[in-house]
N, C-alpha and C positions, 0 to 999 in steps of 0.2 A: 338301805336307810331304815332304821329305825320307826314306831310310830311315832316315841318320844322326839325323835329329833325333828322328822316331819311338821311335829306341834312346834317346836322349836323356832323353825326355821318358819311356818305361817305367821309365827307372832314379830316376825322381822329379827329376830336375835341373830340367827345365824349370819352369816356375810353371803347370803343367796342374790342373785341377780333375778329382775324381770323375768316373768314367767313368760316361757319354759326357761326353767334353770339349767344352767350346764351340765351333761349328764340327765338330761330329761330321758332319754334313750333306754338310760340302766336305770332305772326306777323300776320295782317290781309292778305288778298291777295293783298290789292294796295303795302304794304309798302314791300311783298316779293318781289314783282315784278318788284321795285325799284329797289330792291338790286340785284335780278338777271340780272338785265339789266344796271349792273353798269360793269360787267366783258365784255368786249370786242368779237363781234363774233368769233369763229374760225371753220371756214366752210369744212377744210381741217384734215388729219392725221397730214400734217406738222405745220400747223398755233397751235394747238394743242403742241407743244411739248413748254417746259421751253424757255421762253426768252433769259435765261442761256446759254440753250443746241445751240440754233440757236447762237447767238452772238457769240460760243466759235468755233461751224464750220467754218464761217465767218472769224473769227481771222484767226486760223490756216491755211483754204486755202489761205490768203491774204497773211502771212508772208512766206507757204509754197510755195507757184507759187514763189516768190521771190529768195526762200534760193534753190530750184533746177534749175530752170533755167533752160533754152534749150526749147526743147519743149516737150518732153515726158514728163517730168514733172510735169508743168502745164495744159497739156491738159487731163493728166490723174488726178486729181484734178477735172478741169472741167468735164470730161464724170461721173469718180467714184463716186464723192461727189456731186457736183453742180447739173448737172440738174436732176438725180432720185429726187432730191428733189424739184427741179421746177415742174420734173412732176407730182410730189405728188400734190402739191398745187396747180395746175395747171394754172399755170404762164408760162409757158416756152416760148409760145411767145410773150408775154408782155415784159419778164423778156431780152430775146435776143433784139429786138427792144431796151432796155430801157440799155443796156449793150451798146451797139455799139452807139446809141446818146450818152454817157456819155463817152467811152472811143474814139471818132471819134477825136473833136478836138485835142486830147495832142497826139495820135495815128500821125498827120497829121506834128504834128510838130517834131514829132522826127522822123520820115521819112523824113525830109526833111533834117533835121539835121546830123542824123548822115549816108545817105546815102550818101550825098554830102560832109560830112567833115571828116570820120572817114579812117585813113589810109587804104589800102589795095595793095594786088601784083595784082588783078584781075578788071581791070577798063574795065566797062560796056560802057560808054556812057561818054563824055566830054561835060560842058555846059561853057565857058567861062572858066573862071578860076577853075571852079570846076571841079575835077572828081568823076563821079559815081563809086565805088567800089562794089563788090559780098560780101567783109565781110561786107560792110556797111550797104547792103540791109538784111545778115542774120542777123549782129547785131539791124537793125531797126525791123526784123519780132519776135524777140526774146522777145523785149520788147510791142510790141503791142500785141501779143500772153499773154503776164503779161500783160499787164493793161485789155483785156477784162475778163478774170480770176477773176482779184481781182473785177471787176464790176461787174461783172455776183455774188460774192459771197457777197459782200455787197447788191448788189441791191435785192436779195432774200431774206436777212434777215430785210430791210426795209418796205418790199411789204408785209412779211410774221408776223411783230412784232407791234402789236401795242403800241404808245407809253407809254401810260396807264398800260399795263400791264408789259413793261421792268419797269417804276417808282414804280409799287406793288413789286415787283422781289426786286429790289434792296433792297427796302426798307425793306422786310422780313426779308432780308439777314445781316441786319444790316449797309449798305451804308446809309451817312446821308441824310437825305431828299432834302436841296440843293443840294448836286452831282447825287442827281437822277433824280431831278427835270431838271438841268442842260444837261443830257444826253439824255433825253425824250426829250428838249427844242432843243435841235442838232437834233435830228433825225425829227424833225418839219418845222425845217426853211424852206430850199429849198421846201417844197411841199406848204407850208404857201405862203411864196414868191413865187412861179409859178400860186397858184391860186390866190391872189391878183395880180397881175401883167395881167393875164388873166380877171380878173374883170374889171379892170381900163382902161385896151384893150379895150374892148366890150362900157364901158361907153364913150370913146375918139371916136369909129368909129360910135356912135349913134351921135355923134356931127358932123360930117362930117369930120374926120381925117383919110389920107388914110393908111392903113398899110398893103392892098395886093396890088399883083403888079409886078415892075420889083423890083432887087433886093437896084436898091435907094432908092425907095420908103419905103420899106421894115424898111432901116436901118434909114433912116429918122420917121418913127415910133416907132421906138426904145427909141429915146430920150427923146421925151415927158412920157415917163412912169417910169424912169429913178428916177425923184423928186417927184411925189405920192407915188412909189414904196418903196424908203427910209422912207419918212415923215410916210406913216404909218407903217410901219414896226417900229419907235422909237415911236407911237403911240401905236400901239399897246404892247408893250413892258413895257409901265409905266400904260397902262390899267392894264396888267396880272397883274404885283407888287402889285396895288391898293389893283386887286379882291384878289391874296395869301395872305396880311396883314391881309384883313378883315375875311380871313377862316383862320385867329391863324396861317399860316404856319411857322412862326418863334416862334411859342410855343414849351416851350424846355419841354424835357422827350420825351420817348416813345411814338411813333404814333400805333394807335393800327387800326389795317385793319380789313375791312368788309368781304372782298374776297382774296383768294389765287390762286394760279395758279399750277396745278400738277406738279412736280417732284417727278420721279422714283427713284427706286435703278440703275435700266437699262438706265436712261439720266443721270446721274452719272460718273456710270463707262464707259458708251459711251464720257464722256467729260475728262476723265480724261486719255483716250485710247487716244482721239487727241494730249491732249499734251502733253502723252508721247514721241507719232510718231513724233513732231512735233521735240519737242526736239532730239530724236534720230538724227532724219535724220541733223539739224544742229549740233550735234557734228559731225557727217559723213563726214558734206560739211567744215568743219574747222578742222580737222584732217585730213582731204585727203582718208578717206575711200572710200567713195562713189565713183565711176566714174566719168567721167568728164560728162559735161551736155551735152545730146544728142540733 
């Protein structure tokens, strides 16, 4: 086989079956080695498990830190489920760092919000017309208690999934190739966009453009990257288009994959134990079984 066709036949064009394809045997060594190096590293136990399995964790603690509420809750979520599995992968201080930047702003703003605006019998502190209230500061820690939670459970499953391998996954599964292509293309943007924006940085301060400093300076830096940042971003956008036309990806019929991804009977029934629990516990919290959130 070919390299060309080997390329070929990755991009789904050819009529190849689930890896190993027929005749995996007579594959010379360069063109196995293609194809083994088409599947994604997974260095970890966790990085290893179904795309499926991670995504369906992910969901669950996200809508579950929500549907319990309080802080027992959610922080049980986070100890039980969340980070055994950072430290599997071991991300855990990455993943903390990468949880508190991403939940800090909206964190800042609903503290401010509803610690100064939300009624209460128990006023802390008066600043002008505002008073600080004790429900407003538990209802502000309630929800920043949620929003590190659901970051901490996303940001593992981004760190932990590559996007290559969620677009295999789906498409296995029978999701069409544009909505997989689409959900691969989300989980891309923000790190795409950070490191060109980091590129165009580095290019702008080789020019003599200041962007450390005090904190004007700073945000005065900011804007100039602002419209590179955009223009290539819809640049490279009508690139991708280009290069999927010209690899058939709008070629109708079944795409047939070179490579799979494990799934168990055991990541299975571990995804389908989640949303049972998951369900459970919200009929719980909408019929009033459950206790109230501690």
């Amino acid at each position: 086989m070919s390299e060309r066709s080997a390329r070929r036949r990755a991009d789904g064009i050819d009529d190849a079956t689930t890896a190993p394809p027929p005749g995996a045997d007579q594959l010379s060594e360069a063109d196995a080695a293609y194809l083994a190096g088409l599947a994604p590293a997974t260095p970890t136990a966790y990085h290893r498990q179904n795309p499926l399995t991670k995504a369906t964790a992910a969901t669950m603690a996200t809508l579950g830190a929500f549907v319990l509420g309080g802080y027992v809750g959610p922080l049980a979520i986070l100890v039980l489920g969340v980070v055994p599995g950072a430290i599997v992968a071991g991300l855990l201080g990455r993943l903390v760092r990468l949880a508190a930047l991403i939940s800090l702003p909206i964190a800042v703003s609903v503290a401010l919000v509803s610690v100064f605006t939300r009624a209460g019998e128990t006023v802390l502190f008066v600043i002008g017309p505002f008073d600080a209230t004790l429900e407003g500061v538990d209802f502000a820690a309630q929800i920043i208690v949620r929003l590190f939670v659901i970051a901490m459970a996303l940001g593992l499953f981004g760190l932990t999934t590559d996007p290559r391998a969620l677009v295999v996954d789906l498409e296995r599964r029978g999701v069409p190739p544009r909505v997989a292509f689409a959900a691969a293309a989300t989980l891309e943007t923000i790190p795409a966009m950070i490191e060109r924006a980091q590129t165009i940085q580095a290019a702008q301060r080789a020019r003599g453009l200041d962007t450390e400093g005090s904190l004007g300076a700073r945000v005065r830096g900011v804007m100039p990257l602002v419209g590179p940042v955009i223009l290539s971003s819809l640049t490279e956008v009508e690139e991708r288009s280009l290069a999927l036309e010209v690899r058939a990806f709008g070629r109708p019929g079944r795409r047939h994959l070179l490579w799979t991804l494990p799934d168990s009977g055991r990541q299975r029934l571990v995804r389908w134990l989640l949303v049972g629990l998951f369900l459970a516990v919200a009929v719980g919290r909408v019929s009033g079984s459950l206790p109230a959130p501690l």
